[in-house]
C-alpha positions in Angstrom: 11.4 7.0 -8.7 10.9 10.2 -11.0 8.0 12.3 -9.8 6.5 11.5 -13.7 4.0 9.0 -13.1 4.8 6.6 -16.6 8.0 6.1 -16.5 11.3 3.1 -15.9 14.5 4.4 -14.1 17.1 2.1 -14.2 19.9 2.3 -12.0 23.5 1.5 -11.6 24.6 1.1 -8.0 28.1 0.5 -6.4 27.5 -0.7 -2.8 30.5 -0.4 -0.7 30.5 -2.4 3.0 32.2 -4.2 5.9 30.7 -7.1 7.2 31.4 -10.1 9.5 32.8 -7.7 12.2 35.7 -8.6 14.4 34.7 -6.8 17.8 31.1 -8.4 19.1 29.6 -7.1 22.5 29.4 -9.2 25.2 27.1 -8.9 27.8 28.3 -8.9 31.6 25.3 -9.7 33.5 23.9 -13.1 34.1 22.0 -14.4 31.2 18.2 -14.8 32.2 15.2 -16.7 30.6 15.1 -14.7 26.7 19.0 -14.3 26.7 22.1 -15.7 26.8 25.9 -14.5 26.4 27.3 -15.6 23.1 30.8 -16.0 22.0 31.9 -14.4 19.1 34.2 -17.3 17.7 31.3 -19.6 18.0 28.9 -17.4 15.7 31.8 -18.1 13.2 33.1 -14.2 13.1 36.4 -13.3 11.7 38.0 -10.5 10.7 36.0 -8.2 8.8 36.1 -8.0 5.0 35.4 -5.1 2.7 33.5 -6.0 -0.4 31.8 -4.0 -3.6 29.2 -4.5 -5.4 27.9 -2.8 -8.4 24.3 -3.9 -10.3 21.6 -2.6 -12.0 18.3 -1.5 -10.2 15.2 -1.1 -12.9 12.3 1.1 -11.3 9.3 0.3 -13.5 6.2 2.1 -12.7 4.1 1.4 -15.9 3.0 -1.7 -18.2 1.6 -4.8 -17.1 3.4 -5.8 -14.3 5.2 -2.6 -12.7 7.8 -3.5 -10.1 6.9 0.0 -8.3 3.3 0.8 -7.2 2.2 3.8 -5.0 -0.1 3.1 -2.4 -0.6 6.7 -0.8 -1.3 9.7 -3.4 -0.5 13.0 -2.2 -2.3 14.3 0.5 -1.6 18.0 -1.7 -2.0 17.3 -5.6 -0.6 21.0 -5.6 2.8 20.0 -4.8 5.3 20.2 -7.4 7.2 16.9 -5.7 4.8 14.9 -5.1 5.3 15.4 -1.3 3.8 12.9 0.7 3.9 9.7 -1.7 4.1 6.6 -0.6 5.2 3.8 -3.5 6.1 -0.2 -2.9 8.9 -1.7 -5.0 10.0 -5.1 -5.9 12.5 -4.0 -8.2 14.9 -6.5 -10.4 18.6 -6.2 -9.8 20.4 -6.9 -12.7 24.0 -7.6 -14.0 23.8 -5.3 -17.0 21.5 -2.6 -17.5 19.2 -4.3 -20.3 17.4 -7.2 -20.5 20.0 -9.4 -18.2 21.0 -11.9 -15.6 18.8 -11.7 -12.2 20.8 -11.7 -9.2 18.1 -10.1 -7.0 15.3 -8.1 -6.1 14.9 -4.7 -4.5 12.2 -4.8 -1.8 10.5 -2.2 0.3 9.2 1.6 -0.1 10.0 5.5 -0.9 8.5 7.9 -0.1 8.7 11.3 -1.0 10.2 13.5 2.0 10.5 17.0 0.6 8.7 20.0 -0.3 11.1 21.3 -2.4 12.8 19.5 -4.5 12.5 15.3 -5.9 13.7 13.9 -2.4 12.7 10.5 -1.2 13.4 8.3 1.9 14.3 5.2 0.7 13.3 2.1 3.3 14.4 -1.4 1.4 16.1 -5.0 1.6 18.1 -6.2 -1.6 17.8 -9.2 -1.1 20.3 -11.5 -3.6 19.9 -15.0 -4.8 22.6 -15.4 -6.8 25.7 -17.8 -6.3 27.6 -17.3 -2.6 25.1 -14.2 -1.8 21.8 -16.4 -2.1 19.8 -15.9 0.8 21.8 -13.1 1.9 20.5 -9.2 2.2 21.4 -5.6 2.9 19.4 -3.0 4.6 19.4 0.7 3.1 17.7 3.2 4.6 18.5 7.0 3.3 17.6 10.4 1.3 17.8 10.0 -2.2 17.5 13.1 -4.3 16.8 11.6 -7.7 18.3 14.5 -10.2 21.4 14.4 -8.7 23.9 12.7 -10.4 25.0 10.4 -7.6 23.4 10.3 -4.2 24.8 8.0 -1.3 23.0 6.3 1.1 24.1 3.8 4.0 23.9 0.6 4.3 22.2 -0.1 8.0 22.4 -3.9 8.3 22.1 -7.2 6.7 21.7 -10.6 7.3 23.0 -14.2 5.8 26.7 -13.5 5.2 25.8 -9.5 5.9 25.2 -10.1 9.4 26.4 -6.9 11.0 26.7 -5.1 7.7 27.8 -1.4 7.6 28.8 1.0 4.3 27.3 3.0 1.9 25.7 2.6 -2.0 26.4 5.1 -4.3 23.2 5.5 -7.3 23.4 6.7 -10.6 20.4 7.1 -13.1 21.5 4.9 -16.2 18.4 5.4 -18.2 14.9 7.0 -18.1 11.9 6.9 -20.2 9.3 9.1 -18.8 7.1 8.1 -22.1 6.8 4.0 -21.9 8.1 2.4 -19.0 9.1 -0.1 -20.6 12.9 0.0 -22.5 15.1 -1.0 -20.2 12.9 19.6 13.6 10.7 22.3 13.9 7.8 20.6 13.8 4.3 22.8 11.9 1.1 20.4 11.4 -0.9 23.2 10.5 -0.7 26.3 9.3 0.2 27.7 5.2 3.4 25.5 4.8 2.8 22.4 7.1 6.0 20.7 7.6 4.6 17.6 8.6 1.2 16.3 7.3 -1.1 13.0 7.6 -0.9 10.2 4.5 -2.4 7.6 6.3 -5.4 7.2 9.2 -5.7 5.8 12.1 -6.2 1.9 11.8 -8.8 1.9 14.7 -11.6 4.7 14.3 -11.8 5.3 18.3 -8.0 4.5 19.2 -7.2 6.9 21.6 -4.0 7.3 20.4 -4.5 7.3 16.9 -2.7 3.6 16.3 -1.8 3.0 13.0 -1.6 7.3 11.9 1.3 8.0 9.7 2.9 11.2 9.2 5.5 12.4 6.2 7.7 14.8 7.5 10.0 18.0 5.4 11.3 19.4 9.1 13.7 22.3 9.6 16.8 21.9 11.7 17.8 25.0 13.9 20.7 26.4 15.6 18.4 27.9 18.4 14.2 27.3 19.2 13.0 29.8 17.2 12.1 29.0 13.5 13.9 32.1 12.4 17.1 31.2 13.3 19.7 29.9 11.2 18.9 26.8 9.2 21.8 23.6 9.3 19.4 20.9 7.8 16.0 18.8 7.7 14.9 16.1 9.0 13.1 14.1 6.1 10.7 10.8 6.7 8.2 9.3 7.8 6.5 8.5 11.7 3.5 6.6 12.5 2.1 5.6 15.7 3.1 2.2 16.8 1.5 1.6 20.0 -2.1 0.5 20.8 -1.5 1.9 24.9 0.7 5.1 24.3 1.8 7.9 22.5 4.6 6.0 21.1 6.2 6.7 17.1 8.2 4.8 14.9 10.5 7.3 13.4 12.3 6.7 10.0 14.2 9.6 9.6 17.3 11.0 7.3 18.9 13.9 8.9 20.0 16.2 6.1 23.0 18.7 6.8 23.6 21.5 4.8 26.1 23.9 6.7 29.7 24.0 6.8 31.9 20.5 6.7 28.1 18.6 7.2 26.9 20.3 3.6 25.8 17.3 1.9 26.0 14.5 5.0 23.0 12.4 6.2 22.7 10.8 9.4 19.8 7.9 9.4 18.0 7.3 12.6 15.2 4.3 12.9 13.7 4.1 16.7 11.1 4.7 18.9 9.8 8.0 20.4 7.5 7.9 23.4 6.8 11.8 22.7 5.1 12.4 26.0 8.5 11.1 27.6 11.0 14.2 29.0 14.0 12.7 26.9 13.6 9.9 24.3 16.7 8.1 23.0 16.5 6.6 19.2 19.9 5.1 17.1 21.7 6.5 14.3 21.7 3.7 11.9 24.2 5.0 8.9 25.2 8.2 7.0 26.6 9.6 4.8 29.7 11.3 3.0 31.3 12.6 6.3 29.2 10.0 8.4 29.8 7.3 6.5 30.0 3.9 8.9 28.5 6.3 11.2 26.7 4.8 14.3 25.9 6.3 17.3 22.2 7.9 19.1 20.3 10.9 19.3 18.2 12.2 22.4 15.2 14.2 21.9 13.7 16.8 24.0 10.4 18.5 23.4 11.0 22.2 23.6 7.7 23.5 23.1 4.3 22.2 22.2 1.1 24.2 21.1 -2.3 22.1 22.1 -4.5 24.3 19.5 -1.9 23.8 16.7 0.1 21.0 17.5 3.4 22.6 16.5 6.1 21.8 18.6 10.1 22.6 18.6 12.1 19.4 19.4 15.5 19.9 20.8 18.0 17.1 20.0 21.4 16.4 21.1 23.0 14.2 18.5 26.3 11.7 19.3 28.0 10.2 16.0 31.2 7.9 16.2 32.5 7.9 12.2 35.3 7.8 10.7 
């Protein structure tokens, strides 16, 4: 998860969460053909419980069998972070730091989400198979700046006993070997500093919508339209076109703050953005620090767009119920 490209991180990770939550949503209408109103007493829910974890995460990107793989290079080999990677991981989670007890596997991708400094959107599943946990998983979805020397992400979700999981995990580097691998919203698509940029093509040569493009993204966030106003944050991730019929994005997104009480806080927002809509709605899935257990939604407005260009300013209004 270091931007050196021989190299095993292994980390330690506390994981702090609620799960089996108390309150459950009921719907009021009449249930029709694909749904049905559930009772939460029947699904088994009690009163929530909050648990900790803490295991080891080894990141091996060398050897004979690496757990972590890229699968998009750099669209710049220039950059100094690597901005623009894409890696897979299937990373061991372990007890204790060296060779030790399995109690599962980290599954999913980062990606690295900033021009500036070693800043990567993680998108995984632990997934555990060990004792009361087996089966069960927890969604993380987050910025991790890796030379810091404990980053926080949230928790989203989970499933098995997980289901309707919410909390935080807290990682610090335990060891790295960069020599063997092996011991233990302005928006700018072109122009010099492009703040969003292509890794990955269309899947269909003549879509009309360029199905299957994906996009990493290092965005600023604004006080006012203008990209010379004061700066409060970026928005760091990754969107790809997910419809065969419409301009239509899958956003995976970690809203960085850095101004005032929000220095430091993340908000993480997974949804869909029909961006030839007036006003698209996508959630807020976690956060961070200030926001942690945050949940809430964030409506998107396109400000301006530039058809020679394709720059374009996005207003968004963001709501956030946290603790």
């Amino acid at each position: 998860m270091a931007k050196t490209p021989l190299g095993t991180l292994i980390l330690t990770s506390d994981f702090l969460f609620l799960f089996i939550v108390y309150t459950f949503s009921l719907a009021t209408a009449k249930s029709h053909h694909f749904s049905r109103t559930l009772s939460p007493t029947n699904l088994g829910l009690k009163k929530e419980k909050l648990s900790h974890l803490h295991f080891y995460f080894h990141d091996i990107v060398s050897g004979r069998n690496p757990s972590a793989i890229k699968v998009v290079l750099p669209p710049n080999n220039a950059s100094s972070t690597g901005f623009g990677m894409v890696a897979m991981i299937d990373d061991p989670l372990t007890v204790k730091p060296e060779s030790s007890k399995l109690v599962g596997r980290a599954q999913g991708i980062y990606a690295s989400a900033s021009q500036s400094e070693d800043g990567l959107l993680m998108v995984m599943n632990f997934a555990f198979m060990e004792g009361k946990y087996n089966g069960s998983g927890l969604s993380v979805l987050g910025r991790n700046v890796v030379l810091l020397t404990v980053r926080e992400m949230p928790i989203i979700g989970g499933s098995g006993l997980f289901r309707f999981a919410r909390g935080y995990v807290q990682a610090r580097t335990h060891n790295y070997n960069p020599k063997t691998g092996m011991l233990l919203w302005s928006m700018m698509l072109k122009g010099h500093r492009p703040t969003a940029m292509g890794i990955a093509k269309a899947a269909i040569a003549n879509s009309s919508v360029g199905f299957g493009m994906m996009m990493i993204a290092d965005e600023p966030l604004t006080l006012k339209p203008h990209r010379s106003s004061k700066l409060v944050g970026r928005a760091q991730g990754i969107y790809a076109s997910a419809s065969q019929s419409e301009f239509d994005f899958l956003m995976v997104l970690s809203l960085t703050f850095m101004e005032g009480k929000y220095n430091g806080s993340s908000l993480s927002v997974l949804g869909r953005n029909p961006i030839v809509s007036g006003e698209r709605e996508m959630p807020i899935v976690g956060g961070t620090v200030v926001f942690k257990f945050g949940g809430g939604y964030v409506k998107a407005k396109t400000y301006e767009y530039d058809n020679k260009t394709l720059n374009a300013v996005v207003e968004y209004n963001v709501c956030v119920l946290h603790h």
